[in-house]
C-alpha positions in Angstrom: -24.3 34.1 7.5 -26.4 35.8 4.7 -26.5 34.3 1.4 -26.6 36.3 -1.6 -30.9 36.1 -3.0 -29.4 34.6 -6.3 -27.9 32.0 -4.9 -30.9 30.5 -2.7 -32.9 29.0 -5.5 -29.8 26.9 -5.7 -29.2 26.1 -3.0 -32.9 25.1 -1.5 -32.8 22.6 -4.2 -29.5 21.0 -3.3 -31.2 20.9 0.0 -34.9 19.8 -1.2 -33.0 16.5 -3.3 -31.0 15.4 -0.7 -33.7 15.0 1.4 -36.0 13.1 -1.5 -32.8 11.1 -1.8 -32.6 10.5 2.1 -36.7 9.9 2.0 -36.1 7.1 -0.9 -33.2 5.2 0.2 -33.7 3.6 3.5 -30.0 3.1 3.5 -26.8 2.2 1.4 -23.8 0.0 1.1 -20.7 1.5 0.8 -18.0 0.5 -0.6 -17.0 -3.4 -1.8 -18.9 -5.1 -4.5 -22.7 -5.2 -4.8 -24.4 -8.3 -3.0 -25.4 -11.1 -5.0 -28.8 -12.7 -4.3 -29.3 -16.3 -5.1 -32.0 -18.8 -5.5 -32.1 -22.4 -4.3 -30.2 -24.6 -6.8 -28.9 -21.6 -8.3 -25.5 -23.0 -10.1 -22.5 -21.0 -8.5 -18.7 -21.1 -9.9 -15.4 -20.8 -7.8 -12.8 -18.6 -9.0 -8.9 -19.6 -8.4 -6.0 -16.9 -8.2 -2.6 -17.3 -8.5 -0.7 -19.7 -6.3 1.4 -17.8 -3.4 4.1 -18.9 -0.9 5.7 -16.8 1.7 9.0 -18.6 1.5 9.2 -17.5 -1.9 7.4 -15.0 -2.8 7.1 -15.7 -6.3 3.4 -16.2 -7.3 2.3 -19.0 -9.9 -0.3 -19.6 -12.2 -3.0 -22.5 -10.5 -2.8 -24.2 -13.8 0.5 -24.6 -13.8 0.1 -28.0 -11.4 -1.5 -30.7 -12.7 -5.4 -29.9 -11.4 -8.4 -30.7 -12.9 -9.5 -28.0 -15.8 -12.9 -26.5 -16.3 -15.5 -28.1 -19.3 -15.6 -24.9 -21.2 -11.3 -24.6 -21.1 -9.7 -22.1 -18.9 -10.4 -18.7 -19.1 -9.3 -15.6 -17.5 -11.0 -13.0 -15.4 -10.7 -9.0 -16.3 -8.3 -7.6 -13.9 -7.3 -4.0 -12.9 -3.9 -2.6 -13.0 -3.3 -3.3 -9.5 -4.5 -7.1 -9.7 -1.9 -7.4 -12.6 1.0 -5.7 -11.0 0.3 -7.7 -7.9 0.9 -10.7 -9.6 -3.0 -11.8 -9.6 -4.4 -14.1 -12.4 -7.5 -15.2 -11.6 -9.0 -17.8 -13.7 -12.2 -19.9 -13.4 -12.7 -23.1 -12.0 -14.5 -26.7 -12.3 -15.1 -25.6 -8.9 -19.4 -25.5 -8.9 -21.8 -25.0 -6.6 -25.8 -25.1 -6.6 -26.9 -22.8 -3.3 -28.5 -24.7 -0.4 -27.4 -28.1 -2.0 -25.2 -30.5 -0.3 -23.3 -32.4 -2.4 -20.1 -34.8 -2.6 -18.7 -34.7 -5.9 -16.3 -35.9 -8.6 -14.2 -33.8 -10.6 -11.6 -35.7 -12.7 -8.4 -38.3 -12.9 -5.3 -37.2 -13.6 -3.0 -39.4 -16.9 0.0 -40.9 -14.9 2.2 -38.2 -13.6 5.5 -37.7 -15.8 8.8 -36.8 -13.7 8.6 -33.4 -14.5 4.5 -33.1 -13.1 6.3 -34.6 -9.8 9.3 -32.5 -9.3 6.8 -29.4 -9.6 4.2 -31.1 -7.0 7.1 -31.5 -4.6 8.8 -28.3 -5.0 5.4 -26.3 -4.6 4.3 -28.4 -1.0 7.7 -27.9 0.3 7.7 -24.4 -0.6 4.5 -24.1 1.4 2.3 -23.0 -1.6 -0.9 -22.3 -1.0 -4.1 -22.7 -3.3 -6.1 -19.7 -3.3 -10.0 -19.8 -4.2 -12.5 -17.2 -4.5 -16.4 -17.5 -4.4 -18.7 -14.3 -4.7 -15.7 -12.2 -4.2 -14.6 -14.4 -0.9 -11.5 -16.0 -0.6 -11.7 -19.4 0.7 -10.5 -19.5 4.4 -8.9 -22.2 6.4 -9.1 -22.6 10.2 -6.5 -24.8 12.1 -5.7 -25.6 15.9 -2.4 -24.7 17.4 -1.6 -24.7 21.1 -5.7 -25.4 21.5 -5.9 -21.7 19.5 -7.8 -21.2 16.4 -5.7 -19.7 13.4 -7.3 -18.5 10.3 -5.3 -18.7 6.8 -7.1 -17.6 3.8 -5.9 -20.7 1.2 -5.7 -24.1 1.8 -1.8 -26.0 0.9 -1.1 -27.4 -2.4 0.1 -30.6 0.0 2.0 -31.4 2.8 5.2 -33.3 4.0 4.8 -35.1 6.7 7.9 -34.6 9.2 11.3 -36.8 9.2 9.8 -38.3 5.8 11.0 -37.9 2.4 7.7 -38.3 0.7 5.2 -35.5 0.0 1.6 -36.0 0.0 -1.2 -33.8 -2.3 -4.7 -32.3 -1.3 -6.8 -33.7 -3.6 -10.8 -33.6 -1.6 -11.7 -30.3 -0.6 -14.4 -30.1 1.9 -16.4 -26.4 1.9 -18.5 -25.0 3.9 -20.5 -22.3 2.5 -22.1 -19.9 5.0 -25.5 -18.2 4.0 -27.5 -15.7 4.9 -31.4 -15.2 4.2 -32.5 -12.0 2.7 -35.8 -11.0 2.6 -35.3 -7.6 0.4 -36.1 -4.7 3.4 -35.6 -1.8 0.6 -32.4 -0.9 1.5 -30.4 0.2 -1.7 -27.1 -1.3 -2.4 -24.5 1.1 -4.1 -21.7 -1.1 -4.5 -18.0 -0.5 -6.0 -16.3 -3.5 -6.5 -15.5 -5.9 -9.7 -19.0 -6.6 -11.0 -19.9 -2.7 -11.0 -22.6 -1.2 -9.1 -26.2 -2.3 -8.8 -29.3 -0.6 -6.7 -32.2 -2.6 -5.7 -35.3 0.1 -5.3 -37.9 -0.7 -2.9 -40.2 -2.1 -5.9 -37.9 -4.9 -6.5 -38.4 -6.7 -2.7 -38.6 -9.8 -4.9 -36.1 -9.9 -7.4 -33.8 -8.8 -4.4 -34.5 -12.0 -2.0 -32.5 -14.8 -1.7 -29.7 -15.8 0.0 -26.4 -14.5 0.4 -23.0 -16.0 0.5 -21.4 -14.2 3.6 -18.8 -17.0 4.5 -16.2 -19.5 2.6 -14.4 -22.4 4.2 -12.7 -25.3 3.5 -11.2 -28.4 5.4 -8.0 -30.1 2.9 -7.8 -33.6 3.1 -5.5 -36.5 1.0 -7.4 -39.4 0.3 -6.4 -42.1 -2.0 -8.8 -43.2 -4.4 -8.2 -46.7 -6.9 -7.9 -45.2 -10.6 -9.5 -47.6 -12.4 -12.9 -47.0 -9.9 -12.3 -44.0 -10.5 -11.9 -43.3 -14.1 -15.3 -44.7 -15.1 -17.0 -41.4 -13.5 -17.8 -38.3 -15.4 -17.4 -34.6 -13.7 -20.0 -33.7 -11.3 -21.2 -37.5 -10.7 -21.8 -38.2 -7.0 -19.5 -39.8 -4.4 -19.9 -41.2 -1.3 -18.8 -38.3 1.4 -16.1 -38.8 3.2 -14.0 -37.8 6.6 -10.3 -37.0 6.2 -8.0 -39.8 7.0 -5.3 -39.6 9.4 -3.0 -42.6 8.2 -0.4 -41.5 5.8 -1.3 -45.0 3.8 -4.4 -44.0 3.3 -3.4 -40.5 1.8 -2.4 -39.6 -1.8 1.4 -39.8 -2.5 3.2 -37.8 -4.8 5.3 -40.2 -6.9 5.6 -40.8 -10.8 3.5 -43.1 -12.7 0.3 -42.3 -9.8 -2.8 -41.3 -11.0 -4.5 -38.6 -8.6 -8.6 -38.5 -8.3 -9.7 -35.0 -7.2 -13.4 -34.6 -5.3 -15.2 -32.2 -3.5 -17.8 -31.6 -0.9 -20.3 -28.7 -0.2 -22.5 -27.9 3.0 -24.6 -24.7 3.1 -25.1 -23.5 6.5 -27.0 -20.8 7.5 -25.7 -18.0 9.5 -26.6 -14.6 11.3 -23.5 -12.6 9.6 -24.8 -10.0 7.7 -23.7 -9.4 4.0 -22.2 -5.9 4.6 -20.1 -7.8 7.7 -18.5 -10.6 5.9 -15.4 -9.3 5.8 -15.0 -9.1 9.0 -13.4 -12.4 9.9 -10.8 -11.6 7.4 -10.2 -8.1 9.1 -10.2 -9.3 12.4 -7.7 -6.5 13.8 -5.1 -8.1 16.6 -2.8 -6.0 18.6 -5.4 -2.8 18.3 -3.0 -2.6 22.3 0.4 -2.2 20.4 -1.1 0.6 17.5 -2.0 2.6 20.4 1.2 1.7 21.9 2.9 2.8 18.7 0.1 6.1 18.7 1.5 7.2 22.4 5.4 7.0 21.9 4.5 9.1 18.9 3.1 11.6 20.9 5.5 11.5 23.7 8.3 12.1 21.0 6.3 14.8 19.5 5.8 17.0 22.6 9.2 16.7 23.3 10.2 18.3 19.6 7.6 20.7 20.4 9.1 22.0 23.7 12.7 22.6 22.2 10.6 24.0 18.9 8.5 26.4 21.6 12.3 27.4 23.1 13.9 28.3 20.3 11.2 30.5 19.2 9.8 32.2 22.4 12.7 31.8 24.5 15.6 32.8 22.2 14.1 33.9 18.8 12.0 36.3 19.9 14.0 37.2 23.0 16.9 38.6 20.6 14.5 40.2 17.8 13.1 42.1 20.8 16.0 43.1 22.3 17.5 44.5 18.8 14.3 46.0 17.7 14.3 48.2 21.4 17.8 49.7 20.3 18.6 53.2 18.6 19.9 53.0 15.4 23.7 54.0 17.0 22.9 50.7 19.0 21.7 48.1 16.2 24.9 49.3 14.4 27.4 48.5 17.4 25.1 45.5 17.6 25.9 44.6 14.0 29.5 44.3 14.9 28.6 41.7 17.5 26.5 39.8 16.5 26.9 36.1 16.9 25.1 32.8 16.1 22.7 32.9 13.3 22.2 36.1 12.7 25.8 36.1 11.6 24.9 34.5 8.4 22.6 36.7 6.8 24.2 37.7 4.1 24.7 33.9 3.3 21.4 31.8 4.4 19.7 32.2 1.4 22.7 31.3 -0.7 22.0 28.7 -3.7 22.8 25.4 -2.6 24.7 22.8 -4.4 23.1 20.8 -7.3 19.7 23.0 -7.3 18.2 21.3 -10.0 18.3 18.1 -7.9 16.8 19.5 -5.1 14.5 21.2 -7.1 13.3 18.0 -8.7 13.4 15.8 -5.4 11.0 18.1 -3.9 8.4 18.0 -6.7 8.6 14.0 -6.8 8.2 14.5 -2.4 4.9 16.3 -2.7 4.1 14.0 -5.8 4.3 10.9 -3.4 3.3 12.6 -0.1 0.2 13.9 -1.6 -0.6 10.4 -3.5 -0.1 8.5 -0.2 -2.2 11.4 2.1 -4.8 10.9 -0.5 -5.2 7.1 -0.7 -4.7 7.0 3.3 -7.7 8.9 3.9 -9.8 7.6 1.3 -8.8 4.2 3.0 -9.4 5.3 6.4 -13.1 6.3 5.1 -13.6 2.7 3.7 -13.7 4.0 0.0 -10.7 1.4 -0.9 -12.6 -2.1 0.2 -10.4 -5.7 0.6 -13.4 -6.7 -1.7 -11.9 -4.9 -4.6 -8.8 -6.4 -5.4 -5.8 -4.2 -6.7 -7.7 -1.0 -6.6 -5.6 0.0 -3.6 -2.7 0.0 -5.7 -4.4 1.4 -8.9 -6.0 4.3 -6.8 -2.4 5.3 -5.8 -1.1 4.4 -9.5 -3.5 7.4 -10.9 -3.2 9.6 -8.0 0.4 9.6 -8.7 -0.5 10.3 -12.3 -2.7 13.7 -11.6 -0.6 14.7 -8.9 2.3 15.5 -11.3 0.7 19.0 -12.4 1.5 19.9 -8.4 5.5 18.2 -8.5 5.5 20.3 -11.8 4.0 23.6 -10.1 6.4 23.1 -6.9 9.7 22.4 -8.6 10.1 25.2 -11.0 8.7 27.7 -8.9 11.5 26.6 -6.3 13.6 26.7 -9.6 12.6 30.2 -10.0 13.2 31.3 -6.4 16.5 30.0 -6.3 17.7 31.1 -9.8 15.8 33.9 -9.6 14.4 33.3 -13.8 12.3 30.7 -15.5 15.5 29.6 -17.5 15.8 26.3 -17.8 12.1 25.4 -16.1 11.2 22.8 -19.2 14.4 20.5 -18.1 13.7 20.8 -14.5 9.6 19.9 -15.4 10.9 16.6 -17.6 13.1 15.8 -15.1 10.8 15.6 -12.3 8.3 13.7 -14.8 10.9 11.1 -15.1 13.3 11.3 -12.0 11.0 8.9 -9.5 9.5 6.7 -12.2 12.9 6.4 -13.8 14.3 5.2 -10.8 11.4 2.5 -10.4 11.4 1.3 -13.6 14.5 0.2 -14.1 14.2 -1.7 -10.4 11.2 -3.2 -11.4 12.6 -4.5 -15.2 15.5 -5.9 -13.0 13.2 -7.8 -11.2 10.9 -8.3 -13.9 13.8 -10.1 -15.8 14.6 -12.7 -12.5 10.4 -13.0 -12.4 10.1 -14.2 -15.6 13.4 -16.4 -15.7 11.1 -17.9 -12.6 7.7 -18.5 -15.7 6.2 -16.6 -12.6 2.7 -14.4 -12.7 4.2 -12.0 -10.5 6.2 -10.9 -13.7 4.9 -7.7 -15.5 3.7 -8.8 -19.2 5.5 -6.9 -22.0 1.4 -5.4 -22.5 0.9 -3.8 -19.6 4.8 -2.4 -20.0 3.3 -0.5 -22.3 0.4 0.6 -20.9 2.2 2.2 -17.8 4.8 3.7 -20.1 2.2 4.8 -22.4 0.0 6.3 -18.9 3.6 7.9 -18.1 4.3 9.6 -20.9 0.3 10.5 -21.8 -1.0 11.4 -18.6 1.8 12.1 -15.8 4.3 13.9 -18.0 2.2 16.7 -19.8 0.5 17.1 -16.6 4.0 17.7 -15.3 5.1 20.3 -17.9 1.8 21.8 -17.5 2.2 22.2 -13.8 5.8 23.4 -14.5 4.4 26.4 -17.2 2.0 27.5 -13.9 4.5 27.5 -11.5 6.7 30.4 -14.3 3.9 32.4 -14.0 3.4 32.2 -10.4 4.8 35.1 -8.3 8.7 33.9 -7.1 9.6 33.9 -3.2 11.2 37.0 -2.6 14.2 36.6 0.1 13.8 39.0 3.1 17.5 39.8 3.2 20.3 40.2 0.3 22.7 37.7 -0.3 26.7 38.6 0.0 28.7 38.4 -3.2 31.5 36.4 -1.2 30.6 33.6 0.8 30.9 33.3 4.6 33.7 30.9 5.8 31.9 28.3 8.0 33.7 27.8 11.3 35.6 24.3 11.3 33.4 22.1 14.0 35.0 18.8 16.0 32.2 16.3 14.5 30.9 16.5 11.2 27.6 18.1 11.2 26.1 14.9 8.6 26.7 12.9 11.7 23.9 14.8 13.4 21.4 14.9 10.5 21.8 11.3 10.3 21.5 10.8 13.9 18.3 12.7 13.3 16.5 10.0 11.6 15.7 8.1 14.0 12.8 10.5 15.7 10.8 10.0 12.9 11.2 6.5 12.7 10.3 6.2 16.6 7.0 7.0 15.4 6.4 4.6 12.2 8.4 1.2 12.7 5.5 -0.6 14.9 3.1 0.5 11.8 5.7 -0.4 9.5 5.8 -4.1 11.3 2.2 -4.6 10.2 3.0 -3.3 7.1 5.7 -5.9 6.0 3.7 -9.0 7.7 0.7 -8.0 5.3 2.3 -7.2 2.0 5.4 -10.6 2.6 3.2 -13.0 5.3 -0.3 -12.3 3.2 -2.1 -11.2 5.7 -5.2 -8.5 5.3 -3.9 -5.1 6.1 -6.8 -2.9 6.9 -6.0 -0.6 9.9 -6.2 2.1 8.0 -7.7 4.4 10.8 -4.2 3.7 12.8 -2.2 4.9 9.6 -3.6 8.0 9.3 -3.0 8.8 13.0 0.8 7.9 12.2 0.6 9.7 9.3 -0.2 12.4 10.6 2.2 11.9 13.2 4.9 11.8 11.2 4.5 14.5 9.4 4.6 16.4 12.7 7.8 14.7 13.6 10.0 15.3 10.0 8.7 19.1 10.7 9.7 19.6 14.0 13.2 17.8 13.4 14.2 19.4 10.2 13.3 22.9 12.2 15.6 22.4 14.7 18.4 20.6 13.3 18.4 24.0 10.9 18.4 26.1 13.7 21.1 24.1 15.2 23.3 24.5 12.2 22.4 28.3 12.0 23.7 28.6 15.5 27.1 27.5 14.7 27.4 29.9 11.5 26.7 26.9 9.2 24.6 28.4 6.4 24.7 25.6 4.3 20.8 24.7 5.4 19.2 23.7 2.3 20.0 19.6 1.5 20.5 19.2 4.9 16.9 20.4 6.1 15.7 17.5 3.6 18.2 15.1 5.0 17.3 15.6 8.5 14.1 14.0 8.1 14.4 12.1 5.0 17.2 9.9 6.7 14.2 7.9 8.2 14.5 6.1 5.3 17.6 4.5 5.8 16.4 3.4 9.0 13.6 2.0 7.2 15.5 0.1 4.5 18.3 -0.9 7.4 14.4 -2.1 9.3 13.6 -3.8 6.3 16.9 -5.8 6.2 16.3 -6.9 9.7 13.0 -8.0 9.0 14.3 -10.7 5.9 16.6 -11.8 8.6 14.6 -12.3 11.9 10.9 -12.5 10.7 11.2 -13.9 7.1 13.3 -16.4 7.9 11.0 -19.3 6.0 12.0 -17.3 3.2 14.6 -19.2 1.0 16.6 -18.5 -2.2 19.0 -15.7 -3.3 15.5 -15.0 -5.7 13.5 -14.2 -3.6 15.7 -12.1 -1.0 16.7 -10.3 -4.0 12.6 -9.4 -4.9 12.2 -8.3 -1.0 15.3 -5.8 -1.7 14.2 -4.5 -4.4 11.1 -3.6 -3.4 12.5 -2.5 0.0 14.8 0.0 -1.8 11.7 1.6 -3.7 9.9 2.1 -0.6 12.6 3.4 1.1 13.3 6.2 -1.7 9.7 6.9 -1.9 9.8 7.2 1.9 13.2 9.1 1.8 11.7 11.9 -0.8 8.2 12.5 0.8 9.8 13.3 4.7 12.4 14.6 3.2 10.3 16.9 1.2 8.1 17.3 4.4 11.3 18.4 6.6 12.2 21.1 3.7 9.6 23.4 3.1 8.9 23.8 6.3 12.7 24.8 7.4 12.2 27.1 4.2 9.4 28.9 5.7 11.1 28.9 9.3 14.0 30.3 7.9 12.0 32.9 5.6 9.9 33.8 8.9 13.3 34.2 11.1 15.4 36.4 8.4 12.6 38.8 7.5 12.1 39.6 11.3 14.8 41.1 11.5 16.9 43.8 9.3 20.4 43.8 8.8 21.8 46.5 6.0 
C-alpha cells in the first residue's frame, strides 16, 4: 500500500510515540480501580452496602438493624447511576483496620432492644439476609463446608436460626482475615478505571509506590454472648481478649427484647502470593465452563441446520427458477406469467404496506436502539473494559449507550417510514414516538414497582432525585438525539422497491392451520441457542452471584443473531410459497417470539429454582423485571429477523421482472 507523502509526517509520529510510550511503561493495568499501597499501621476503613436476601429480593439499608455506628456519624459514599438503580447504598463503617496489625477489638453495646428492634432482627435472619462489607473495593467473602466441599458466599448472615427452634440468634464477632501482598514498586504503571479514578505510578516513584496490597477479604461469623455490664465500661477500639466461635447455642447471642448485644471484631493479616491485578479471581471463579460449550455446540448444530434449508431455498430452488425464466424468449416468460405459482405469484402484492406501519416503524428503531446498546456493552465486557471492581458501571455503560444510540433508532425508523409511505410526512411523530415508545413502556413498570419498593422503606426503590435525573437524561440527551437521527434519515435516499405494487390486493389462499401457529412455533430455534446462557444469567442477577463470562455471551450473541436471521428468512419464504404476502410483522415475529419463550423461561425459573423466594412482593419484582427483559429481548431479535427478510425479499423480487 502507498501512502500519500503528506500524510507520512503524520503518521511516523503516531508510530515514533507509541513506541516512546511502549519504551516508558513497562506495563499497565487495565481496567478496575487503581491499587492502593499501604504502609504498616496504616489505618484502613471498611465500607458496608446495602443488606440483600435472595428470598426477597428487596435490599435494605445496613443501618436500618440496630449495629454499631461510626464516631464521625454515618455518611454516604458517591455512587453512579447503576449503583443507585441497583439498589446499592454504600455507607461507611466503624469497621477499622491498621495493615499488618492483628488485633481483637471492641466496637460498642447496644440500649436494650425495644419489640420493634427484635421483630426486624428476626425477620431479616429468617429471610436469610446477608451483611455485605467492602474493604479496598473487595467484598468481604465467606467460605463454608458442605458435603466436605468448600462454598464461597460473598457476605456473611445477619444471624441464624437454628433448626426445629423458635429462637433466632445474631452475628455479633466478626473474625477477618485480610490477605496481603508485598509490593516492591517494579515500575509498572497502573491505569486504573474504577471508583477512586485513575492513578499512574512512573518509574521515579519506586518508593512512594511500595507497600502492601490488600488482594483478599474474609471473614468467619460467629455469636458470642458477652455480660453487658463488662461490657459497657469499654470504649470503641479498646482491646479484647480473642476468641474462637462457640458451638453451644447457650453460649451464643439470642435475639429477644430487653437484651443488650456487644459487637467485636478480629483482624489477621496474612501474606499471600495473589497478585493485585488477580484478586478478583476467587470471586470470578467460572464453574460449568463444560455446559457454556455445551450451550456453544447445540448453537451451532442448530445453526447449520438453518443454514442448509437457507442454502436450498436459494441455490436449489431460487436460483433454479430465476434461471429457468431468464433462458426463455419473451413469447415464453409471457405464457410463463400465466403459470406462475408460489411466490412469484405475489409480486404485485409483497411490498404492500403492512398493517399499523408506524408501529412497526417505531419497534424497529427501539430493536436496533437495544441490539446495538447490548452488542456494544457485550464486547466492551468481553475485552475486560467493564470490571466487577466498578460497581454499577455495567449498567450505567448500557444506560448511556442507550442514550447516544437514539440518533441511529431515529435514522432507522423514518427512513423505513419513508420507504413504506413513500414521503417524509409525518417523520417528527414517528421520531417522538420511538424516543418514548421503549422508555415509556419501562417507566411506568419501574414506577409500579417503585411504588411496592418504597411501601417495603427499601433501598432498592428509585429516589424521587434520580427520577429526575433519568427523565431529565431522556428528554435532554436520548430524545433530541432521536429527532436528530429522524431529520437524517428524511434526507437519506428511500429504498426503492424492485417491482410495482397492484392497486387491488391479492386474495391469500385460505390454509388448514393458521400460519401465527408457525411463527410462534418458530421461536423456539432461537431460544435453543440462549436458555443455558440465560440460566447463568438469572442465578447472577436473583442468587447474587458474579456474572463475568462475558467471552461465552458474545459467542451466543453472536449466535443468536445468526439464528433470528436464518429463521425469519425462511419462515418468509415459507409464507411466500403459499401466496401469503402478508410478510412484514410476521418476519419480526418469527424471531422475536423467543421472547415469550424467555418470559414463559423466566416463570419456570421463580418456580423451580427460586423457590426460597417468598411473598407475593417479591414474585411480583421478579415479573416485572422479567417482562422488561423479555420486551427488550422481543424488539432486538425481532428487529434482527426483519431487516434481514427485508433485504431477502428486496434481493429475491428485483431478480426477477414481472411487467
Amino acid at each position: 500500500m502507498v501512502f500519500p507523502e503528506s500524510k507520512m509526517p503524520g503518521v511516523c509520529w503516531v508510530f515514533l510515540l507509541l513506541l516512546l510510550f511502549a519504551h516508558i511503561c513497562d506495563g499497565f493495568y487495565l481496567p478496575g480501580s487503581y491499587m492502593h499501597t499501604y504502609s504498616t499501621k496504616d489505618t484502613i476503613f471498611a465500607k458496608v452496602n446495602s443488606l440483600t436476601s435472595i428470598e426477597t429480593e428487596l435490599p435494605f439499608s445496613y443501618y436500618s438493624l440496630p449495629y454499631c455506628k461510626p464516631l464521625g456519624g454515618v455518611k454516604k459514599s458517591a455512587e453512579n447511576l447503576g449503583e443507585l438503580l441497583m439498589g446499592d447504598q454504600i455507607d461507611n463503617s466503624p469497621y477499622r483496620f491498621r495493615m499488618n496489625v492483628n488485633e481483637s477489638l471492641y466496637l460498642c453495646t447496644t440500649s436494650p432492644l425495644n419489640e420493634h428492634e427484635v421483630k426486624l432482627l428476626k425477620q431479616r435472619t429468617r429471610d436469610l439476609y446477608q451483611v455485605n462489607m467492602i474493604l479496598d473495593n473487595l467484598p468481604v467473602m465467606r467460605i463454608a463446608k458442605q458435603n466436605g466441599v468448600n462454598i464461597q458466599w460473598t457476605g456473611f448472615p445477619v444471624g441464624y436460626s437454628p433448626p426445629n427452634s423458635n429462637d433466632d440468634y445474631i452475628i455479633n464477632h466478626l473474625k477477618f482475615k485480610v490477605l496481603v501482598h508485598e509490593y516492591e514498586g517494579s515500575g509498572v504503571e497502573i491505569i486504573g478505571t474504577g471508583e477512586d479514578g485513575m492513578a499512574v505510578f512512573p518509574k521515579a516513584d519506586k518508593k512512594k509506590a511500595s507497600g502492601f496490597e490488600i488482594v483478599g477479604f474474609e471473614v468467619v461469623p460467629c455469636s458470642i454472648k458477652y455480660d453487658p455490664e463488662a461490657m459497657t465500661k469499654l470504649h470503641m477500639y479498646d482491646k479484647v481478649s480473642s476468641v474462637n466461635c462457640p458451638l453451644g447455642l447457650d453460649k451464643s447471642q439470642i435475639i429477644r427484647e430487653r437484651e443488650r448485644i456487644s459487637f467485636t471484631y478480629e483482624v489477621e493479616f496474612v501474606k499471600s502470593d495473589i497478585r493485585w491485578p488477580s484478586r478478583w479471581d476467587a470471586y470470578l471463579k467460572m464453574e460449568g465452563a463444560r455446559v457454556h460449550w455445551f450451550s456453544i455446540l447445540n448453537s451451532l448444530m442448530v445453526i447449520t441446520f438453518l443454514a442448509g434449508i437457507v442454502f436450498v431455498i436459494f441455490l436449489r430452488t431460487v436460483r433454479r427458477d430465476l434461471t429457468r425464466y431468464e433462458e426463455l424468449d419473451k413469447e415464453a416468460q409471457a405464457q410463463m406469467n400465466e403459470e406462475l405459482s408460489g411466490w412469484k405469484l405475489v409480486v404485485g402484492d409483497v411490498f404492500r404496506e403492512p398493517d399499523c406501519p408506524k408501529l412497526l416503524c417505531v419497534m424497529i428503531g427501539d430493536g436496533v436502539q437495544i441490539m446495538g446498546m447490548a452488542a456494544v456493552t457485550i464486547v466492551f465486557a468481553a475485552f475486560g473494559f467493564m470490571s466487577p471492581a466498578s460497581r454499577g458501571m455495567l449498567l450505567t455503560g448500557m444506560i448511556i449507550l442507550y442514550l447516544f444510540l437514539g440518533i441511529v433508532a431515529g435514522y432507522v425508523a423514518v427512513r423505513l417510514w419513508r420507504t413504506l409511505k413513500g414521503t417524509s410526512e409525518g417523520w417528527r411523530s414517528v421520531s417522538w414516538s420511538v424516543a418514548c415508545f421503549f422508555p415509556g413502556i419501562v417507566f411506568v413498570i419501574l414506577t409500579v414497582l417503585n411504588f411496592i419498593l418504597w411501601g417495603s422503606k427499601s433501598t432498592g426503590a428509585i429516589p424521587i432525585s434520580l427520577y429526575f435525573v433519568l427523565l431529565s437524561l431522556w428528554f435532554c440527551i436520548s430524545v433530541p438525539l432521536t429527532l436528530i437521527g429522524g431529520f437524517i434519515g428524511t434526507r437519506a435516499e428511500a429504498i426503492q422497491y424492485p417491482v410495482r405494487t397492484n392497486q387491488i390486493p391479492r386474495e391469500i389462499p385460505a390454509r388448514k392451520y393458521p400460519s401465527w401457529l408457525l411463527v410462534l412455533g418458530a421461536g423456539t430455534l432461537p431460544f435453543g441457542t440462549l436458555f443455558i446462557e440465560l440460566f447463568f444469567i438469572l442465578s447472577s442477577i436473583w442468587l447474587g452471584r458474579f456474572y463475568y463470562v462475558f467471552g461465552f455471551l458474545l459467542i451466543v450473541l453472536l449466535l443468536l443473531i445468526i439464528v433470528c436471521a436464518e429463521v425469519s428468512v425462511v419462515l418468509t419464504y415459507m409464507h411466500l410459497c403459499v401466496e401469503d404476502w402478508r410478510w412484514w410483522w410476521k418476519a419480526f415475529f418469527a424471531s422475536g417470539s423467543v421472547s415469550l419463550y424467555v418470559f414463559l423461561y423466566s416463570i419456570n425459573y421463580l418456580v423451580f429454582d427460586l423457590q426460597s423466594l417468598s411473598g407475593p412482593v417479591s414474585a411480583i419484582l421478579y415479573l416485572g423485571y422479567s417482562m422488561i427483559m423479555a420486551i427488550a429481548i422481543m424488539l432486538s431479535t425481532g428487529t434482527i429477523g426483519f431487516i434481514t427478510s427485508f433485504y431477502f425479499v428486496h434481493y429475491l423480487f428485483s431478480s426477477i421482472k414481472i411487467d
